[in-house]
N, CA, C and O atoms as a DFTB+ gen file, in Angstrom:
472 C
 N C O
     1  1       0.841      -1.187       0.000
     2  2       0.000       0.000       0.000
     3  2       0.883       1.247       0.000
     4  3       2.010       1.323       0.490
     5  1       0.207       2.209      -0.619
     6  2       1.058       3.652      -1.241
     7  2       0.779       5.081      -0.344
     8  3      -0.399       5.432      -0.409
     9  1       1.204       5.511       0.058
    10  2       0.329       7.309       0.284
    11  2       1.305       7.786      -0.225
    12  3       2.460       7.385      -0.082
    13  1       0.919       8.730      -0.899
    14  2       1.627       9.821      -0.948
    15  2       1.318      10.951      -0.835
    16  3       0.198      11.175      -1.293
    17  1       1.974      12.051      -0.291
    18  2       1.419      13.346       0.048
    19  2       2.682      14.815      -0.446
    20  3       3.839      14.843      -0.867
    21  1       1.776      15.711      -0.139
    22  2       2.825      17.137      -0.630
    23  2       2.670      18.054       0.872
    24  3       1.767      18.290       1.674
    25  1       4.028      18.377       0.721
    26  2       3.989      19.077       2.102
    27  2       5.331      20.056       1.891
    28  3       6.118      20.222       0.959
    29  1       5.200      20.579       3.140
    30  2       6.468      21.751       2.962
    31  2       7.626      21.652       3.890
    32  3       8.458      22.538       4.082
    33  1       7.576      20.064       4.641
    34  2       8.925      20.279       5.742
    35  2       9.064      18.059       5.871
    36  3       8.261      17.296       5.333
    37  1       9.610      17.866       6.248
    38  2      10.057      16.585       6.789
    39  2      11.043      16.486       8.112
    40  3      12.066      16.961       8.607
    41  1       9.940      15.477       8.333
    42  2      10.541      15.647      10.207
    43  2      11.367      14.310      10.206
    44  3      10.748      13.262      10.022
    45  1      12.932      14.275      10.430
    46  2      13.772      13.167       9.628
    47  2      14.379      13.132      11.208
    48  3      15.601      12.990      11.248
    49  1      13.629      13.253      12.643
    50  2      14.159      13.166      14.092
    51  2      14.273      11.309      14.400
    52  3      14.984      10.741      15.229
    53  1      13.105      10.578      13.205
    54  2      12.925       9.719      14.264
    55  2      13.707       8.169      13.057
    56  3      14.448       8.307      12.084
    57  1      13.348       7.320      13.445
    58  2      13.302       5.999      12.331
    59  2      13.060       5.978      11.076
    60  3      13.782       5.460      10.224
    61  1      12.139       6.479      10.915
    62  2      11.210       6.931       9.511
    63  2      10.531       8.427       9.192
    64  3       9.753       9.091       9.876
    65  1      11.062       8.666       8.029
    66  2      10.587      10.083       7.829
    67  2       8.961      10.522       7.706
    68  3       8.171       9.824       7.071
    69  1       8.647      11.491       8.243
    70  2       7.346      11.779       8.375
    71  2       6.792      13.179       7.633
    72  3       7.289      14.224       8.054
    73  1       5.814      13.271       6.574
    74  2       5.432      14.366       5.854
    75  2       5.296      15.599       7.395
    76  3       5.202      15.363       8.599
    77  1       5.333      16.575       6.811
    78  2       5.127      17.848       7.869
    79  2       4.483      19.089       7.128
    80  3       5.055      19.236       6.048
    81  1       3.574      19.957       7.313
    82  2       2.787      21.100       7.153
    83  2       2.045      20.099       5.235
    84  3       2.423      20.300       4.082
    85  1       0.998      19.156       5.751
    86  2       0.239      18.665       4.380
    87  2      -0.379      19.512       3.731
    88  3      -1.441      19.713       4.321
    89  1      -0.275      20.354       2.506
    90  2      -0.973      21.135       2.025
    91  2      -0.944      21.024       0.053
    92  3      -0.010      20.367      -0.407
    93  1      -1.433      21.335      -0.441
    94  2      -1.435      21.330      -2.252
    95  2      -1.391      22.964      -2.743
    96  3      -1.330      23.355      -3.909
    97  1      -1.446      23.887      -1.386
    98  2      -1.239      24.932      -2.030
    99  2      -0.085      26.074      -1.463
   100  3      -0.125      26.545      -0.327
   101  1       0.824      26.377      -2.369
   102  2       2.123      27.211      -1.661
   103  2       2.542      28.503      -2.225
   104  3       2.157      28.756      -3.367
   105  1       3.225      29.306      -1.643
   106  2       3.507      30.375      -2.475
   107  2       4.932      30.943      -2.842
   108  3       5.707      30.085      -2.419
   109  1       5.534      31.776      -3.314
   110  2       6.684      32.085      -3.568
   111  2       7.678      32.085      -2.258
   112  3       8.881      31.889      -2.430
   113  1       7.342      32.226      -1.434
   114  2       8.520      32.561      -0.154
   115  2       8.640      31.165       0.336
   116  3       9.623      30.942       1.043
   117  1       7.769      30.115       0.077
   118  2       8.042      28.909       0.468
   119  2       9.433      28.151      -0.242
   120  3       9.665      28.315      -1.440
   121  1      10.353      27.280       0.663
   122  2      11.619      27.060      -0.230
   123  2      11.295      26.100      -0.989
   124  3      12.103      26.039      -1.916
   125  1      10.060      24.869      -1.091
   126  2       9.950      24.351      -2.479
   127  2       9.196      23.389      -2.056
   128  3       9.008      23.246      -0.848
   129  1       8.652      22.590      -2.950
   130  2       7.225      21.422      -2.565
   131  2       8.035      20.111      -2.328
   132  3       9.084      19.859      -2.922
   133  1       7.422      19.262      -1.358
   134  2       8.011      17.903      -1.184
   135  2       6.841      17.180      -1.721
   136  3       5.621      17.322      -1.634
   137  1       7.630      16.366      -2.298
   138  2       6.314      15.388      -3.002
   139  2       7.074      13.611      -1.963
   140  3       8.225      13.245      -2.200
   141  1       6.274      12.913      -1.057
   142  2       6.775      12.200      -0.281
   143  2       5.729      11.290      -0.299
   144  3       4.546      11.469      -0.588
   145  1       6.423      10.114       0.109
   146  2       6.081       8.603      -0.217
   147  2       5.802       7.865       0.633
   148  3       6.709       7.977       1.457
   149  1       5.016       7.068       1.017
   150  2       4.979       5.750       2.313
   151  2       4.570       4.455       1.293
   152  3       3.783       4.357       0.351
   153  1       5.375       3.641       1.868
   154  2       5.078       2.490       1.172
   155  2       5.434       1.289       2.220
   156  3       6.543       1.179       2.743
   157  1       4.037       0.165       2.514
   158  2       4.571      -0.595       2.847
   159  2       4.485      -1.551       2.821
   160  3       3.453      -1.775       2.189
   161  1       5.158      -2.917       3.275
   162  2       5.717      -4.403       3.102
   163  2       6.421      -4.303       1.659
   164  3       5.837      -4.422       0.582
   165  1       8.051      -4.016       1.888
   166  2       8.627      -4.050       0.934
   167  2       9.602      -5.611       1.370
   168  3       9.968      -6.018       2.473
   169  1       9.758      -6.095       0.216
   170  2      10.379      -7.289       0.405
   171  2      11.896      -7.420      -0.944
   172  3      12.916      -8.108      -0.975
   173  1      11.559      -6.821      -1.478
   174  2      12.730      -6.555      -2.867
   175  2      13.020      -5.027      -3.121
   176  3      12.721      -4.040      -2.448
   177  1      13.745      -5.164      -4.393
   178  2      14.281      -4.184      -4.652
   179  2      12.892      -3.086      -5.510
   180  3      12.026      -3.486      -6.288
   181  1      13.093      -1.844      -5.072
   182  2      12.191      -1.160      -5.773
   183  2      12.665      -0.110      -6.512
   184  3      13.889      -0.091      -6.637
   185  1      12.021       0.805      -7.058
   186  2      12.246       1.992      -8.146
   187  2      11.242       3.115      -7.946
   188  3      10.079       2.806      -8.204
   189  1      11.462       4.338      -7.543
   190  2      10.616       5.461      -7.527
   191  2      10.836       6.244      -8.153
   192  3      12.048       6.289      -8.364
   193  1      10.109       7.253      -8.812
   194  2      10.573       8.017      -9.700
   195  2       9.065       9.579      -9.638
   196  3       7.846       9.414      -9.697
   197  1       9.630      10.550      -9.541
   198  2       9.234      11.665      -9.786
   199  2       9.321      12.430     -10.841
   200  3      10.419      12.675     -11.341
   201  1       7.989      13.001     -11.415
   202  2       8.215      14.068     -12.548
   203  2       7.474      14.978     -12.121
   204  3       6.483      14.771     -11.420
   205  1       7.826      15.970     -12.455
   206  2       7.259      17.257     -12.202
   207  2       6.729      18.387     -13.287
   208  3       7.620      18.524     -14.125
   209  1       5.486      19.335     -13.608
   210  2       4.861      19.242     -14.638
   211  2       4.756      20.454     -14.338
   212  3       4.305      20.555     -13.197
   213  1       5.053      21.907     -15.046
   214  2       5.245      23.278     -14.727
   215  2       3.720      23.418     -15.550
   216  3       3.295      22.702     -16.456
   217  1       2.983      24.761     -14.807
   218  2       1.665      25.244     -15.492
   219  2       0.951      25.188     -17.006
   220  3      -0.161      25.531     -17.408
   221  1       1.923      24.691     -17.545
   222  2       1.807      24.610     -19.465
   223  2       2.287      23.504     -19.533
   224  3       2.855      23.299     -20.606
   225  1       2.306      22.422     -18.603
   226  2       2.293      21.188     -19.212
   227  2       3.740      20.453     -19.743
   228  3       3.868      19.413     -20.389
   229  1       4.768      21.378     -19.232
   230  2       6.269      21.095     -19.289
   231  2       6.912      20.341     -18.266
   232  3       6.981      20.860     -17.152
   233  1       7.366      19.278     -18.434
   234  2       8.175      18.742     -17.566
   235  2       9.454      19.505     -16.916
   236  3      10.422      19.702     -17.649
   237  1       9.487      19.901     -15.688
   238  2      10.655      20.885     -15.765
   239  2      11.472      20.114     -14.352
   240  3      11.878      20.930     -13.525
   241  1      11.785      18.343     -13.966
   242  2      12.345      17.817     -13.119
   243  2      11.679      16.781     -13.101
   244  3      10.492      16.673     -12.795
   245  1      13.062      15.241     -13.719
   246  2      12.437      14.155     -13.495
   247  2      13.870      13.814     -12.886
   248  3      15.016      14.123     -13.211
   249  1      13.231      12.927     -11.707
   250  2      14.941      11.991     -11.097
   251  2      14.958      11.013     -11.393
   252  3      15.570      10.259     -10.636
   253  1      14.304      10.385     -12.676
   254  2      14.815       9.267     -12.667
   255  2      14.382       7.895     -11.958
   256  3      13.348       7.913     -11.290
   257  1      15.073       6.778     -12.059
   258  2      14.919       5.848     -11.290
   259  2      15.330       6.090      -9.819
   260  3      16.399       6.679      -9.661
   261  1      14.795       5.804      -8.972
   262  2      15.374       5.791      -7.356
   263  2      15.706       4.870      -6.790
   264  3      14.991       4.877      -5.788
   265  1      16.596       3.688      -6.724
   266  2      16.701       2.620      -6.355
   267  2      16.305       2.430      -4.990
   268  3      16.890       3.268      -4.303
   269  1      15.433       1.558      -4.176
   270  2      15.355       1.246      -2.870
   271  2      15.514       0.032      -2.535
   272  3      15.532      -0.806      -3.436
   273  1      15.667      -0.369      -1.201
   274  2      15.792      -1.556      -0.599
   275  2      16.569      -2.430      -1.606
   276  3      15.904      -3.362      -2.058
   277  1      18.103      -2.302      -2.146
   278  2      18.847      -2.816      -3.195
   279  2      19.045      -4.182      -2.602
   280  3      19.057      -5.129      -3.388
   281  1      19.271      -4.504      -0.762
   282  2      19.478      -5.302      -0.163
   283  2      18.540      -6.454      -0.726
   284  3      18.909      -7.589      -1.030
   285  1      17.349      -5.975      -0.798
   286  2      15.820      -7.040      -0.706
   287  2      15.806      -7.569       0.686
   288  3      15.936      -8.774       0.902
   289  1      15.653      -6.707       1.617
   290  2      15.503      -7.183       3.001
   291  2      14.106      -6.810       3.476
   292  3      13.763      -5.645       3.272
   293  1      13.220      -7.658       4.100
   294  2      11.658      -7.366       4.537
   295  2      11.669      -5.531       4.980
   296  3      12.435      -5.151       5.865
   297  1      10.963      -4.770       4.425
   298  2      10.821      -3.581       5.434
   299  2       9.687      -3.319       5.453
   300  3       8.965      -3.211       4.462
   301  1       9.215      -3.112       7.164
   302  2       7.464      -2.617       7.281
   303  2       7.141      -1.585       6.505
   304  3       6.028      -1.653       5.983
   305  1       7.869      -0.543       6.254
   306  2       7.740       0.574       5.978
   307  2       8.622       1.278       5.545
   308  3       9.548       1.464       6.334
   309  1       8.720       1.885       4.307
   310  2       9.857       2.597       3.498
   311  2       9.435       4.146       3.156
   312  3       8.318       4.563       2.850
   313  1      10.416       4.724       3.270
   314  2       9.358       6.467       3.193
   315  2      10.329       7.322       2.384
   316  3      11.432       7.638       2.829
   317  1       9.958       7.625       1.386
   318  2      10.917       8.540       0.446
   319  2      10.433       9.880       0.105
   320  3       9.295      10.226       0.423
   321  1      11.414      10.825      -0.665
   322  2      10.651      11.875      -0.744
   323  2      11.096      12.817      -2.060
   324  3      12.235      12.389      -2.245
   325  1      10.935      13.581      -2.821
   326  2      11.840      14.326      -3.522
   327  2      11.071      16.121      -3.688
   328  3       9.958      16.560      -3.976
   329  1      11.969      16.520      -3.438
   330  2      12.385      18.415      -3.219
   331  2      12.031      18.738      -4.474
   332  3      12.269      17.939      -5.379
   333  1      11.417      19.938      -4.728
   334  2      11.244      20.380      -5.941
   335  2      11.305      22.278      -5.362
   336  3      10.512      22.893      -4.649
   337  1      12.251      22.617      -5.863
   338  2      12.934      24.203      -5.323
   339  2      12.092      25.166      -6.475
   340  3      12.092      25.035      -7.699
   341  1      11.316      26.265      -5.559
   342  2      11.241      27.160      -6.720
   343  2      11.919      28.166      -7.370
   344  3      11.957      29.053      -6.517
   345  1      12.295      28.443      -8.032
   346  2      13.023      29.581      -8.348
   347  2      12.378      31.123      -8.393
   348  3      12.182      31.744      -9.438
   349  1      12.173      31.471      -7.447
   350  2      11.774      33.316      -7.614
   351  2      11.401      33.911      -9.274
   352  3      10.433      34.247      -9.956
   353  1      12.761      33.784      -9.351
   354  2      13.496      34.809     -10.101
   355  2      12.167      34.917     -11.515
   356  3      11.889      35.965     -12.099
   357  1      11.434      33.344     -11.835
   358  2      10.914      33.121     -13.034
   359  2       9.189      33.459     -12.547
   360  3       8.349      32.802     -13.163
   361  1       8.858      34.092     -11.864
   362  2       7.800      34.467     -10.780
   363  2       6.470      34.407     -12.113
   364  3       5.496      33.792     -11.678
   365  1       6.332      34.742     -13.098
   366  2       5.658      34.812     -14.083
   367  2       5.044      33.451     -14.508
   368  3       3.945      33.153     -14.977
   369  1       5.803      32.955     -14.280
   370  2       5.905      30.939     -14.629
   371  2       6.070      30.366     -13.676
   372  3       6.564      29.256     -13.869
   373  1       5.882      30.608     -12.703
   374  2       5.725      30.070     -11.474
   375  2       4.249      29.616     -11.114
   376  3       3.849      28.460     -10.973
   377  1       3.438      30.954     -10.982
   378  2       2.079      31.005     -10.506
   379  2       1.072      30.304     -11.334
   380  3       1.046      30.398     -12.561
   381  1       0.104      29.480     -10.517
   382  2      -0.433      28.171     -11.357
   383  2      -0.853      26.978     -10.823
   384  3      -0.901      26.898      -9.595
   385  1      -1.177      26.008     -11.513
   386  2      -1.898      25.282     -11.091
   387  2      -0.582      23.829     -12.082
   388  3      -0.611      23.523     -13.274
   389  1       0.305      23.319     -11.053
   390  2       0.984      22.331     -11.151
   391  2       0.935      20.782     -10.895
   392  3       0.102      20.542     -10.021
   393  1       1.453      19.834     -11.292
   394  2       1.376      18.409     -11.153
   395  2       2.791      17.837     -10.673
   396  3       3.846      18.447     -10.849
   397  1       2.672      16.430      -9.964
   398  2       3.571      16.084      -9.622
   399  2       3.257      14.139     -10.117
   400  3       2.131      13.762      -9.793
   401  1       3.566      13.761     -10.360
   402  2       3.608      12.667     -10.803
   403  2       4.336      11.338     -10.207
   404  3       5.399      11.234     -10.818
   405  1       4.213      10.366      -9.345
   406  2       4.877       9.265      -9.231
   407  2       4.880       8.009      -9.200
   408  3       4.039       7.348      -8.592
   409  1       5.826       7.542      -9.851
   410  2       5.612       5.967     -10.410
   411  2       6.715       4.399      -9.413
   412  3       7.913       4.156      -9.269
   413  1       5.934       4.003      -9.150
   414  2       6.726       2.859      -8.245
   415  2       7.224       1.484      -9.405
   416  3       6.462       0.630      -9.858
   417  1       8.296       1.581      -9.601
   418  2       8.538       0.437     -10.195
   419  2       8.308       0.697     -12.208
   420  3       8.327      -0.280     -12.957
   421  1       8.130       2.015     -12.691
   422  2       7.565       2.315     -14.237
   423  2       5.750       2.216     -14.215
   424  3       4.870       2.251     -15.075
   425  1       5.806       2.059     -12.528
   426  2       3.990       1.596     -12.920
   427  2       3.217       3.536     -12.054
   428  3       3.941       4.119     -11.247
   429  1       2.343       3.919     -12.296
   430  2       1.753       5.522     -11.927
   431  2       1.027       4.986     -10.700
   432  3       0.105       4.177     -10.807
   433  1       1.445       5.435      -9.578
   434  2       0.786       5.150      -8.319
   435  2       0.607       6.580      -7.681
   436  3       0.475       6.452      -6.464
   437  1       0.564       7.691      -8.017
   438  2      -0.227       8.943      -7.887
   439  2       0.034      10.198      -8.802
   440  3       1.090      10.462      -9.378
   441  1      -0.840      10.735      -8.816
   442  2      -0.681      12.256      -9.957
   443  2      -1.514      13.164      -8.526
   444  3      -2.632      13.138      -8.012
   445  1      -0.226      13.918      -8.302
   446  2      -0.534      15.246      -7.210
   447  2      -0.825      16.632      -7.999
   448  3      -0.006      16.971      -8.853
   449  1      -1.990      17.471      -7.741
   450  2      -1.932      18.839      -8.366
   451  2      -1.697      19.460      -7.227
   452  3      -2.173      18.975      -6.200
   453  1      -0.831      20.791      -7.163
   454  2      -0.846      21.661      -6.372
   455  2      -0.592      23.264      -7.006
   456  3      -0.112      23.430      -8.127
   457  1      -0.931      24.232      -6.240
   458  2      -1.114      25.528      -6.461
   459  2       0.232      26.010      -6.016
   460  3       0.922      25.477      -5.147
   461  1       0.650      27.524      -6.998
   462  2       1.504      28.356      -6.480
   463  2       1.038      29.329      -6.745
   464  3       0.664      29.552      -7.896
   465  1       0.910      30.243      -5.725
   466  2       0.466      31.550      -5.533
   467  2       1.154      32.533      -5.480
   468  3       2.355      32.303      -5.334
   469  1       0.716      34.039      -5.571
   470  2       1.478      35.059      -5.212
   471  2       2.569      34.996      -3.911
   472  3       3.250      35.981      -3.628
């Protein structure tokens, strides 16, 4: 089983990382969207992957494959996450109504929209 959520902080104090301030809508002074993962009974090796989809439908940040659990060791619970920074400077192309996309393994296990505001 999958969650995934968007948030603006990760609380990385304890065993497992935990989403922090859950929201889909942010604005320029914020330092950038976390798009973050829970997944659990992992028993092999897995693959996560993020894309990210600017207001016109441009891909503007994919990472790729993410290798996890390379070991293949049982884990209750695996929690990943990936940063997406805004840049100020492009403030025009910023503001909008954005997507975040992620796939476990090449397979789509959520499509996130979120807002950037003034």
């Amino acid at each position: 089983m999958e969650y995934v959520y968007l948030c603006k902080k990760v609380d990385d104090s304890g065993t497992l990382l935990k989403p922090l301030d859950i929201q889909s809508e942010y604005t320029l002074e914020d330092e950038g969207i976390i798009c973050f993962v829970r997944i659990k009974d992992v028993s092999q090796e897995i693959h996560l992957r993020w894309k990210w989809y600017s207001t016109d439908k441009q891909m503007v940040r994919d990472t790729g494959k993410v290798m996890i659990n390379q070991d293949e060791k049982y884990l209750e619970v695996v929690t990943a996450y990936d940063r997406f920074r805004l840049n100020p400077k492009d403030k025009e192309k910023i503001e909008g109504q954005w997507t975040v996309v992620v796939f476990l393994n090449d397979k789509l296990i959520a499509r996130k929209i979120f807002q950037i505001n003034k």
